[in-house]
Each structure stands twice: as structure tokens, then as C-alpha cells.
C-alpha positions, 0 to 999 in steps of 0.5 A: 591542588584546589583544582584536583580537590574540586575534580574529586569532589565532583566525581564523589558528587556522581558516584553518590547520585549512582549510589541511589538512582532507583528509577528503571531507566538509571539502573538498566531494570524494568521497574527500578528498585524501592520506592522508584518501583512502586512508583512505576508499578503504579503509573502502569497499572493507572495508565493501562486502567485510562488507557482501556476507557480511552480516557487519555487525558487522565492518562497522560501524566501517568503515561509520561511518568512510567516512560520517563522512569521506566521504559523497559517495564511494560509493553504498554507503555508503547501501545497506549502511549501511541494512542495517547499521542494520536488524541494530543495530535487531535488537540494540537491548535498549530503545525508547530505542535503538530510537528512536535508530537509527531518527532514525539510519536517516531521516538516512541516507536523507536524506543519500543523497538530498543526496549521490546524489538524482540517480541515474539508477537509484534517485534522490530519489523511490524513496529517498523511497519506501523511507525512508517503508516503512522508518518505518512498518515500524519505528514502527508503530503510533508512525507519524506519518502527518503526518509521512509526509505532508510528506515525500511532498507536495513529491516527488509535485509535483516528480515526478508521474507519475515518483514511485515507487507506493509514494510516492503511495500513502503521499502519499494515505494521509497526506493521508486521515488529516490530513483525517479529523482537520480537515474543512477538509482534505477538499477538500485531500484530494479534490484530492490522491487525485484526481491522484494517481490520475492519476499512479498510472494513468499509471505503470500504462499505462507499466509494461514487465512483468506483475510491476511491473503487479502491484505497481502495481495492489496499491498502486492498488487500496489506494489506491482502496479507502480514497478510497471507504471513507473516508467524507470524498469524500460523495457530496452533496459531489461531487454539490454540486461537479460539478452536471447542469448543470456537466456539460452544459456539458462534455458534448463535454470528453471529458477532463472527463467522463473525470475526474468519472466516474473520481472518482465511481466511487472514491468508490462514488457513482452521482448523477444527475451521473455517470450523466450523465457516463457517457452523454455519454461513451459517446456520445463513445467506449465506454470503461470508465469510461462503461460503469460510469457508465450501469451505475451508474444502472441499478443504482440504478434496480434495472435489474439485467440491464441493469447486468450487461450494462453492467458486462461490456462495462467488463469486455471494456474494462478494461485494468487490474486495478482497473477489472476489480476494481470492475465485480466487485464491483459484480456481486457485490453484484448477485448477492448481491442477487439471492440467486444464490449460485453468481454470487456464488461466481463474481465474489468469487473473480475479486475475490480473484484481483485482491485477495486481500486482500479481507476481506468477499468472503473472509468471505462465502465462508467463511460461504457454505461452512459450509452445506456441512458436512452433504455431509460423512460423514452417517454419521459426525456427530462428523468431520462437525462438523469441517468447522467447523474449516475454516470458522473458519480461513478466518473468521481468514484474513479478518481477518487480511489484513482487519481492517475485517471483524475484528469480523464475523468474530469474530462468526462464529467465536463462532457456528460454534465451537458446532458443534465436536465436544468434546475428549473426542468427539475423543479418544474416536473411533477416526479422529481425533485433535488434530494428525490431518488431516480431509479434506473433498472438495479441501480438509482441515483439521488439527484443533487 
């Protein structure tokens, strides 16, 4: 009998704590109600007044209040508080803290997608999307990609072609990295990337101006560039997949054949089959994507006129930058085949004004350039050697914006180091001097 009183007691002690919760968070509203929502009311107005001047410190508290009471009542408590957690990061003394903040930081974005994920403007996919750089930016090298991964995938299968390209970048690289690590994955991967690309080629034909495009096209052709670079989409296991005969008898499917050509092509594989594909369907429609088909297979054969010819009717075809961005470097590789530098100059320069980014095109620039030193004063050979300087800046740019070619690189800047002039010839010549500029026809350099 004494223990039924106590539970009673106990459930009369809960239904009156019920009774008068006021705060937004107890009663499932906004604001709450009463004085719980002037309360509130008053935290925002003060946390958005900081949060304009960047004064995040006064912030603070105002900030923790409305989103511990109140989460639901304003978008604000999200943007500014990410903010706000960013300058706690910045003040953080130790890995703990930082650690702390950041789980703090991934909440935050977790429950502005609970509270304000249906928003017209910035909903679940872009909140998503801006969590993940937010993880990787801040973890580093300490990012878990699996974990990038598994909040990606459900995103872009709910969302498609309306995911953020930020999120399907991130969906593949994460996919990419899983599969490198279990060969059971690759084929999970090859789906993956191969609709994501789908879904990435749509958010580009629907951009509206030229600098979203630009940022469309830099997350797809990075995206491009590791499906081909990653070694797992071999081209024995797509010739193994789609057979000649698979595409005989799709060769009316324009769709089909569309989509094979397409995935060989990210994958840098010119087989039989896709050269197939490719003739079937300039047969059906001149388009892109059979023009590099047929230009892979006279590449291969080492029909280069014919390759060229091929590659720039894709060229005169392409609607995007990452179309135009293969058949360049295609006709790069032919020009330098061919051992036509002023070619080479000319298609790894429209490479680099697509992808600046483009590490083995800049390196190959940069050491094109140092057969260049000698037009420079033939009358002077110590500001000559300078010109070396310029050739190993450009050799450090490569590899910073590139570090697959970092150790190539390294190689060359060891190399051309050698022709330096000393310190001491510096010192000793009348023109130039560590900090002096030296120029070399457009361009100059500081000597360090």
C-alpha cells in the first residue's frame, strides 16, 4: 500500500511539472508560452542584434538560452550559432576542446535539420551539405569519410537530382574511399558515381547563371577525376560488364548507349565496347559523348588526325565544362605524343582555364618553361640562372594545388635547384640582390 502511494505521488509530481512547462522545447511550440516566451523572444532579438556585429562572445549566452528553450523559434538560432561555435573552436586551447565543440557543431546542424529541414531556402540537402565541409574542414586529416558516407547516401537517394553538388561529391568521395578499402564495395561504387553523375549533369543543364555553373562544374570535374584516377572502375571489369554483344543489342537504346559511353569515358577506358557504343550513337545523333567514343578508338589505333578531328567536333558539341575538359586533355596527350610542344602549350592552358587545379598539366608547363632560361641576358649568366627561381615557383605551385604530382615535382625542383646562382654570386653582382625583382619577358620573379 505505502509503495502505490509513493508511485502515485510520483506520477502527481510529473503531471504538475507538465502542467506548467512553459519553454518552447516542453511544450513542442516556438516560443513556448508566458513568461518562457518573452523569455525567448528576448534571447533571439539580442543573439541576432551580437550576432549581426560579429560580437559572438556577448552572443553566447543569449544563443545557448534560445536553443536550449526554444529551438523551433527562429532560423537564426542555427546560422548564427554556427558562427559562434566556429569563434569557440578558434578559442579552444586543446584537441579535447576542440573535439567537444565540433560533436557540438554536428548536433547543431542535426537539429536545425529536425526543426527547420523543410525550408524552402536552405532545407535538409544544403544543411547537409554545409555539416559535411564543416566536419572536414575542421577534422582534417582525423575525417571519417565512412562517417561522410552514411550521412550523404539517404540525402542523395531521397533528393536526387535536387541534392546540393556539394553533397554529391562528398557521397562519391566517401563511397570511393569505402571501396578502396573492400573489394566487395567496387561495384556499390561504380553504381554510386555512376548516378550521381547523372544527378550531377542535371543540376548543371538546370543552373540559371554562369557562377553557379562554375561551381557545379569544379565539384564535377573533381568528382570525374577521381572516378578515372581511382584505379577500382578497371577497364577489364567494364569491358567484362557491358560485352560487344550487350551493346548490339542496345544499339537503337540511345539512352543506353548514352550512359556506357559516359562511364567509360570517366573511367579514361576506350575497349572495344565503348567504341562500339560510341559508333551506334553518332549513328543515332552526333553528340559528345559518341564523338569521343569514336575518337577513342582512333586514339588507340594511333589514327591521330582522325582523333582530333573527332575530339573537336565534341569540342564544337560540348555544353559543359567537363566535356570540353576531357577532349583537352585528350589532345594533350596526343600533342605531346606527337612531341608538338606549341600544341601541348595550347590545350594545357585551355585544360588550366577549366581546371586550374590541374597539377600534371602545370608541371608539365613548368618544365617546358625551363628550356626557356637561355633567351634570357646572354650577356649576363648569373641574372640568367635566375630565371630558374621562376621555373621552381611554378614547380611549388603544382604541387600545392596538386599533391598527386608533389613528388614529381620535388624531383624537378631538386633538379633545376642546381643551376641557382650562389648566395655569394648574388651578393657580389651590382643588379640584384635577395628581395630585388628580375624580370623575364611578361613575367618576373623575386629572388629569395
Amino acid at each position: 500500500m505505502k509503495l502505490n502511494r509513493m508511485i502515485l505521488v510520483a506520477a502527481l509530481g510529473l503531471l504538475s511539472t507538465a502542467a506548467y512547462a512553459q519553454t518552447g522545447r516542453a511544450t513542442g511550440t516556438p516560443f513556448g508560452s508566458g513568461e518562457d516566451s518573452i523569455r525567448c523572444r528576448q534571447s533571439i532579438s539580442l543573439l541576432t542584434s551580437f550576432g549581426k556585429t560579429a560580437n559572438y562572445a556577448d552572443a553566447y549566452e543569449h544563443w545557448q538560452k534560445a536553443y536550449d528553450n526554444c529551438p523551433a523559434a527562429s532560423k537564426n538560432i542555427y546560422i548564427i550559432g554556427a558562427k559562434i561555435l566556429h569563434w569557440k573552436l578558434g578559442q579552444a586551447k586543446t584537441a579535447d576542446e576542440k573535439k567537444k565543440i565540433l560533436n557540438q557543431l554536428m548536433k547543431l546542424y542535426d537539429d536545425r535539420i529536425t526543426y527547420f529541414g523543410d525550408d524552402a531556402k536552405v532545407g535538409t540537402p544544403q544543411i547537409l551539405a554545409d555539416k559535411i565541409e564543416d566536419y572536414k574542414t575542421i577534422a582534417g586529416a582525423d575525417a571519417d569519410f565512412t562517417q561522410v558516407y552514411e550521412w550523404a547516401k539517404p540525402a542523395v537517394e531521397r533528393y536526387k537530382a535536387e541534392s546540393p553538388i556539394q553533397l554529391l561529391y562528398y557521397y562519391t568521395f566517401g563511397s570511393r574511399l569505402i571501396a578502396s578499402k573492400d573489394e566487395s564495395k567496387i561495384d556499390q561504387y561504380i553504381n554510386e558515381y555512376t548516378q550521381a553523375a547523372e544527378y550531377a549533369d542535371a543540376i548543371l543543364a538546370a543552373a540559371e547563371t554562369d557562377e553557379a555553373k562554375k561551381v557545379i562544374e569544379t565539384y564535377k570535374n573533381q568528382m570525374d577525376t577521381e572516378f578515372a584516377q581511382s584505379g577500382l572502375a578497371s577497364c577489364d571489369k567494364l569491358e567484362k560488364t557491358y560485352t560487344v554483344e550487350k551493346i548490339d543489342q542496345h544499339k537503337t537504346d540511345k539512352a543506353f548507349l548514352q550512359n556506357v559511353l559516359a562511364l567509360f569515358q570517366r573511367a579514361g577506358c576506350d575497349g572495344n565496347a565503348s567504341v562500339r557504343a560510341g559508333r551506334y550513337l553518332f549513328d543515332i545523333e552526333p553528340s559528345v559523348t559518341a564523338a569521343m567514343g569514336i575518337a577513342g578508338e582512333a586514339i588507340r589505333d594511333k589514327r591521330y588526325a582522325e582523333a582530333t578531328e573527332f575530339l573537336n567536333k565534341a569540342i564544337d558539341l560540348a555544353k559543359n565544362s567537363s566535356d570540353r575538359l576531357k577532349c583537352y586533355e585528350a589532345l594533350f596527350q596526343i600533342a605531346q605524343v606527337q612531341r608538338n610542344s606549341s600544341a601541348a602549350i595550347s590545350y594545357g592552358n585551355k585544360i588550366l582555364a577549366e581546371n586550374p587545379r590541374n597539377g600534371r598539366v602545370l608541371l608539365y608547363l613548368a618544365e617546358l618553361s625551363a628550356g626557356n632560361a637561355s633567351r634570357y641576358y646572354p650577356d649576363d649568366k648569373i641574372k640568367q640562372r635566375c630565371y630558374y627561381y621562376l621555373v621552381i615557383n611554378k614547380l611549388r605551385h603544382a604541387a600545392s594545388v596538386d599533391p598527386s604530382v608533389s613528388a614529381q615535382a620535388n624531383r624537378a625542383i631538386a633538379n633545376y635547384s642546381r643551376y641557382l646562382p650562389s648566395a655569394q654570386e648574388i651578393f657580389m653582382h651590382p643588379d640584384i640582390k635577395k628581395g630585388s625583382t628580375v624580370s623575364f619577358g611578361g613575367e618576373s620573379v623575386v629572388i629569395p
